[in-house]
Structure formats: C-alpha cells, structure tokens
N, C-alpha and C positions, 0 to 999 in steps of 0.2 A: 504494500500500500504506500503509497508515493505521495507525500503531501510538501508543508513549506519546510518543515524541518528537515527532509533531505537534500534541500538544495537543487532537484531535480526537475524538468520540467514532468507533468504527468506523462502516461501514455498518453499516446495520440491518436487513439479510436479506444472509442469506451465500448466496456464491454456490452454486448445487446443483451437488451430486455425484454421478456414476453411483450408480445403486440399488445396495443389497447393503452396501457396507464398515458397520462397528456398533463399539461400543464399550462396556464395561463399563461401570455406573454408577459402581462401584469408585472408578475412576480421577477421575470428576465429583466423587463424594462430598470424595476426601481435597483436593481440588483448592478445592473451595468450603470446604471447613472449614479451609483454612490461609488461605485470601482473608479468611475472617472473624475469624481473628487478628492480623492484618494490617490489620485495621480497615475492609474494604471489607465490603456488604451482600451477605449468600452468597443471601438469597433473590431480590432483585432479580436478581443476577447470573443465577441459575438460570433467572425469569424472562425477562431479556433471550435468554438463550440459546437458548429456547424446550422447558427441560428441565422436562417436567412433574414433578407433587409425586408423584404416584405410581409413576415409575419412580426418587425418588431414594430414596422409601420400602422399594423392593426390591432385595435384596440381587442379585438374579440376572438384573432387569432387564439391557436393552441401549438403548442411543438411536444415532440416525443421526452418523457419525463427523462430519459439517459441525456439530453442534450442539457437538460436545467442542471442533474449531475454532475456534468460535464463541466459547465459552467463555475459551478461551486470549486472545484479541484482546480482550474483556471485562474481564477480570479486569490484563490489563496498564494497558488506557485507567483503571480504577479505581484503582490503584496507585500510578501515572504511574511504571513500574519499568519499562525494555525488555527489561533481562534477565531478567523473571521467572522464567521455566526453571529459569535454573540458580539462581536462590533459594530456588525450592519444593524444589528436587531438594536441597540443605543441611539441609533442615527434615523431609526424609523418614526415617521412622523403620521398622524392620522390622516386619511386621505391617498398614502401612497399606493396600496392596495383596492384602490376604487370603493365600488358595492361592498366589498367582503369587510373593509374596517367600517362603515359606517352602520352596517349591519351589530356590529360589537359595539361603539361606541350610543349609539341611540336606548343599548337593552336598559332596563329597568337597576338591575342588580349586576354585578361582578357574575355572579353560579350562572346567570341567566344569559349574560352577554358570553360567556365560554360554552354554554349550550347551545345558541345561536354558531358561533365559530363551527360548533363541532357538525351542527343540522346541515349549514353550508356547505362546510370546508371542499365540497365539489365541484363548485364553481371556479374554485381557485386551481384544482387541482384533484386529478383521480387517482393519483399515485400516494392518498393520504390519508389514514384514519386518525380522529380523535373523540376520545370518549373518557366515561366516565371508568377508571379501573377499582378502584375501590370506595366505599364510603363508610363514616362513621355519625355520630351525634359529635365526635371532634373535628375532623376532619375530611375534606375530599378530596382524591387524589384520579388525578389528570392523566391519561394516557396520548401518546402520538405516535404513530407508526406509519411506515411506510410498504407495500404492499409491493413494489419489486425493488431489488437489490442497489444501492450503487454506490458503494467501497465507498473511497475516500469525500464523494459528494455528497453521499447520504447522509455519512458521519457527521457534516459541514452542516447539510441542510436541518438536520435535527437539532442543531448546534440553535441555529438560528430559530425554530419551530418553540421551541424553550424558553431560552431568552426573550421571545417577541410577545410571548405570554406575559410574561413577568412584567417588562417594559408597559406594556398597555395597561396592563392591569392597575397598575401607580399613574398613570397619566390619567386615564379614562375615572378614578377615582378620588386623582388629587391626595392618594395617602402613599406612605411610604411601605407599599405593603413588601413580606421576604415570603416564599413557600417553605413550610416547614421542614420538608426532604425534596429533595431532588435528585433522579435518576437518570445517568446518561448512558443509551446504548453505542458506547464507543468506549475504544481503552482508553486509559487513565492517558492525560498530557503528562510530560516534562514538569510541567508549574498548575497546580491547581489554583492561582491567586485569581487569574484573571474570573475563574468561574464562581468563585465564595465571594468576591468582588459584584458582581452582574447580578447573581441570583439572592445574595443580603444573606448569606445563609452558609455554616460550614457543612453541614449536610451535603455533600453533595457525592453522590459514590457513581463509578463508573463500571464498566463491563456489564451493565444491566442487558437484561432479555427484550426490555423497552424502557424506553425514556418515558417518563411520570415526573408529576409533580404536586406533591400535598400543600394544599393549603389549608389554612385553616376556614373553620362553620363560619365563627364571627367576618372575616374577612371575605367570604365570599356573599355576604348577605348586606353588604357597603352599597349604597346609591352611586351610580353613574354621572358624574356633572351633566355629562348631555342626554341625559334620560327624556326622551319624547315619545311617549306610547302612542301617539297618531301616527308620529313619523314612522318609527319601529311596525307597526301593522302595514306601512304603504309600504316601505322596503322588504319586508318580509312576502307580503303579497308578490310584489316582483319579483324575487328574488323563486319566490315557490315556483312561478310561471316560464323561469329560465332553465330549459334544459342543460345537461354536461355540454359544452360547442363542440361539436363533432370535430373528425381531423379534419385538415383543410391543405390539399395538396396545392401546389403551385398552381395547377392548370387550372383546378377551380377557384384560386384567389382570382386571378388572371379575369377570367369571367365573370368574377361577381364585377369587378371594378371596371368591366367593359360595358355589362350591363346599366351600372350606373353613370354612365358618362354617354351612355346613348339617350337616358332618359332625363340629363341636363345638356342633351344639344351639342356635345364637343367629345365626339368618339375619332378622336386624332391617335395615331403612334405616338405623336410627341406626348400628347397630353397623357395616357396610360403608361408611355417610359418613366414621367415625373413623378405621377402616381408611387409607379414601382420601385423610384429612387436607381434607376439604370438608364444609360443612353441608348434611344431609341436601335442602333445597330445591336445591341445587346440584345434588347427585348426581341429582334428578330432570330436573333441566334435562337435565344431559348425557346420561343415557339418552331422551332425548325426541330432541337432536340425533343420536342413533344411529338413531331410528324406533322408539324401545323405551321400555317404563314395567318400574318397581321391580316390578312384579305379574307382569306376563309374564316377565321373568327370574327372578323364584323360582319361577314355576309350572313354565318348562321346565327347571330344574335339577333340581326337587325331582323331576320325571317319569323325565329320566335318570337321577337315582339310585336313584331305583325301579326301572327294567328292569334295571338294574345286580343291583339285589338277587334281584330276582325271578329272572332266570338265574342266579341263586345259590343260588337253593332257599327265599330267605327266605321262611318265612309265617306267622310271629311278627308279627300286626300290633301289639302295643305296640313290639316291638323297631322293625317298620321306620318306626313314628312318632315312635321316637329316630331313626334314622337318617336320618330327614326333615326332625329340626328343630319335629315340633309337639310343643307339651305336652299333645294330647287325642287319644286313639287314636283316638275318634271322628271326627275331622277328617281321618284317611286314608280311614276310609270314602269319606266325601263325595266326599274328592277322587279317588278309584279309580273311583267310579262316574260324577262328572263326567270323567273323561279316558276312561272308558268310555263313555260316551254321545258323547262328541263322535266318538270313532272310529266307532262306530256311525253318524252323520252322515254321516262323508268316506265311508264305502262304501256308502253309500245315495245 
C-alpha cells in the first residue's frame, strides 16, 4: 500500500472494482478545489485520476467510485500529507456538498441530521453505507463503510467520512462537541496526534473491522442553528424524488448537451466544443472514436426532435425551424424531404 509516507508516487491504474458502485462529481469537484489551495495541480490531478473534463463540468455527473479512490491516493502523494482526510474534512465548509449538506444542516436535532446523512448518503455516492451500529440510553455509535474495496483511497476517504462528521457536527450546533470513541478501519499512522487532535478525543483505536463513532445521548439530542422544519420537509421531498444518477458515458453527455443547445437555437461544433471544455478538432476526433461525425449527430437529434414535435401537433414550420436550431425555414424543408426520401429508400 503506497501512500505519502513512502515517498512514492501511487500505482498508476487502480485496481478495478465490481461494476455498478458511482460517485458524485460533487465530492471530486470540492476535493480538487481544496488540493489547489493547497498548492497541488487540480487538473493534472483530475487527469491522473482519469476524471474526465466533462463530467467535472456537470453538476449531476457521476464517475466510477475507483477513480474518486484514485483521486484520494493522488492528491495525498501530491501533498506528501497522510492524513489528508481529516485536513480536507477542517477546510469543509456548508454548502460544498450541494443538497447533501443542507439536507444535514436544516435537521431539527444532531441524531436526526446524521439520520438524514445516512437516508441520503446515495445521492452523494453508492459506494457508501452509514448507519446506526450500536445504541444505548448512553450512547450512539455511528457506522461508515464502504461496499467495494480501494486500498490506500479508501483508507483516505474514511479518513475524511469521520472527521467531516465531527467537523459539522460542532459547526451545524455551534458546541464544541468530541465522540466518545472512535474507530478507524485502517492501520495505526506513524503519529496518532493529528487524529486525538481532529476528533477532541484520545479514544481513538485503529485496525477496526469498520470505522464508528460514539457519541454521546445528550449531544446528539442538541438543536441545529439552522433548524427549518419547512425547509427540511421541501428538501427532503426533493431529495426522496431524486433517483441514484445513472452512469453517464461520454457519448451520452455529448447528447444530452447537443440536445440542449438545439433547443436554445445554437447547435454549432464551436458552441458544444466550449460546452465540453475541448477544441472543436478534438470534439471531432472523439466522435470519430465513437464511429460518429459532428453531422450525423445533429442530423439524428434534430430528426428526434422533430417527431417529438410533430406528435405534438407542431406545423408551424418557422416555429419548428426555431425548435430545430436553423435560422432558414427553408432548410426544414430540405431537411423533411431528405429524411423523407431516405425513409422512402429503407422501404423500398
């Protein structure tokens, strides 16, 4: 396991992990934007990660949870910090996590704001459970796990999954709250200061089977400064009506952002290369590596959004050559009678 304390850069293909677990870009974004406060290169980083530019560009994006992994073991070898975790998680502010912190900071109570985190925590990411592992009339103690593997970025990311609890906890209540115990599943550091430090508490023991965190009954039954049970039922309602975001490969980012640029009028290369944060000869590269040119993808856009319309009743052709993105009404002709003609073709 390769982290900052050997001086080494990590491997450079992380090991794969079952299909399916994802993760927010979210969490990427504020991740790299504190690395480059911190003085390290957040695009390199992105790059090594293998976090493309157009999923850090969207807000609703998801990437495979080995590349967020990835990123964590990166960003530490850059740093040369081994507890980065819990330095980021010091540095987080409410709001940087979108939905997901205001989701927590609105709840009523501390127990209740951490029951919210845990109802959520899938929007933020699939690759992470957290729940309740033990209770008492003293005490409840906080579980977090992660559901596939990833060595030295796991260990990071738990790092920080921990500490970012603790951190909100005190802000979101204005007290100086410590968890009674605390449990890290990773081996023991070099210097236990910086964690007895972070967490207010000498408790803190490592090589666990999962990371926990007890706190105490009194402490989680603390009022929230920003306690809004309106708001909290409006967030919470949205938040129930958001599915996991599915993956989102290239060729369908590509698409969705053609689509919406045909239906504000400017379905240009230039304007979707800028989109994508690449020069337009790029953008044709990579639709060539799909098996696709810049031409066939506005022609079968612009066709679905014509049958779209046309089962709608549209037969306004200036309207539907706004709706299409030409400036010449005349060029829906053309193009109605060439997708007419070619249909003609296939059934002939």
């Amino acid at each position: 396991m390769i982290g900052a304390d050997s001086g080494q850069h990590p491997a450079a293909v992380p090991a794969p992990a079952p299909a399916g677990a994802r993760d927010s870009t979210v969490l990427s974004k504020s991740l790299l934007a504190v690395a480059g406060v911190h003085g390290a290169d957040a695009r390199q980083l992105a790059r090594d990660a293998k976090i493309p530019g157009w999923a850090l560009a969207d807000d609703q994006a998801v990437i495979p949870s080995r590349h967020s992994m990835r990123l964590w073991e990166l960003i530490e070898w850059a740093l040369e910090d081994p507890a980065v975790g819990l330095t980021f998680a010091g540095t987080h502010e409410a709001g940087n996590l979108d939905l997901f912190d205001y989701l927590f900071t609105t709840a009523a109570t501390l127990k209740e704001g951490f029951q919210v985190r845990a109802d959520f925590l899938h929007l933020l990411t699939t690759n992470s459970r957290m729940g309740i592992e033990a209770e008492t009339s003293q005490e409840t103690s906080f579980s977090y796990r992660h559901i596939e593997p990833g060595d030295r970025g796991e260990e990071l990311s738990l790092q920080f999954a921990a500490a970012i609890l603790c951190a909100q906890a005190r802000d979101a209540t204005g007290r100086n709250i410590s968890p009674v115990h605390v449990a890290i599943a990773a081996p023991a550091p070099r210097s236990h200061r910086i964690f007895t430090e972070t967490f207010g508490t000498r408790h803190v023991d490592f090589g666990a089977p999962v990371t926990t965190l007890a706190f105490r009954a009194a402490d989680l039954e603390l009022p929230m400064r920003g306690a809004d049970p309106a708001l909290a039922r409006i967030l919470r309602r949205h938040a129930a009506s958001l599915p996991p975001p599915p993956p989102a490969t290239w060729r369908e980012h590509f698409q969705q952002l053609l689509a919406e640029a045909i239906e504000h009028g400017s379905p240009s290369l230039d304007v979707l290369a800028r989109r994508l944060a690449v020069s337009p000869r790029t953008l044709q590269r990579q639709l060539a590596a799909h098996g696709s040119t810049w031409r066939s993808e506005l022609d079968t856009a612009r066709r679905r959004r014509a049958g779209r319309a046309r089962q709608a009743g549209a037969t306004d052709v200036v309207r539907l050559a706004r709706q299409l993105g030409y400036a010449d009404p005349r060029s829906v002709h053309r193009t109605l009678r060439r997708w007419s003609e070619r249909a003609d073709d296939h059934q002939s």
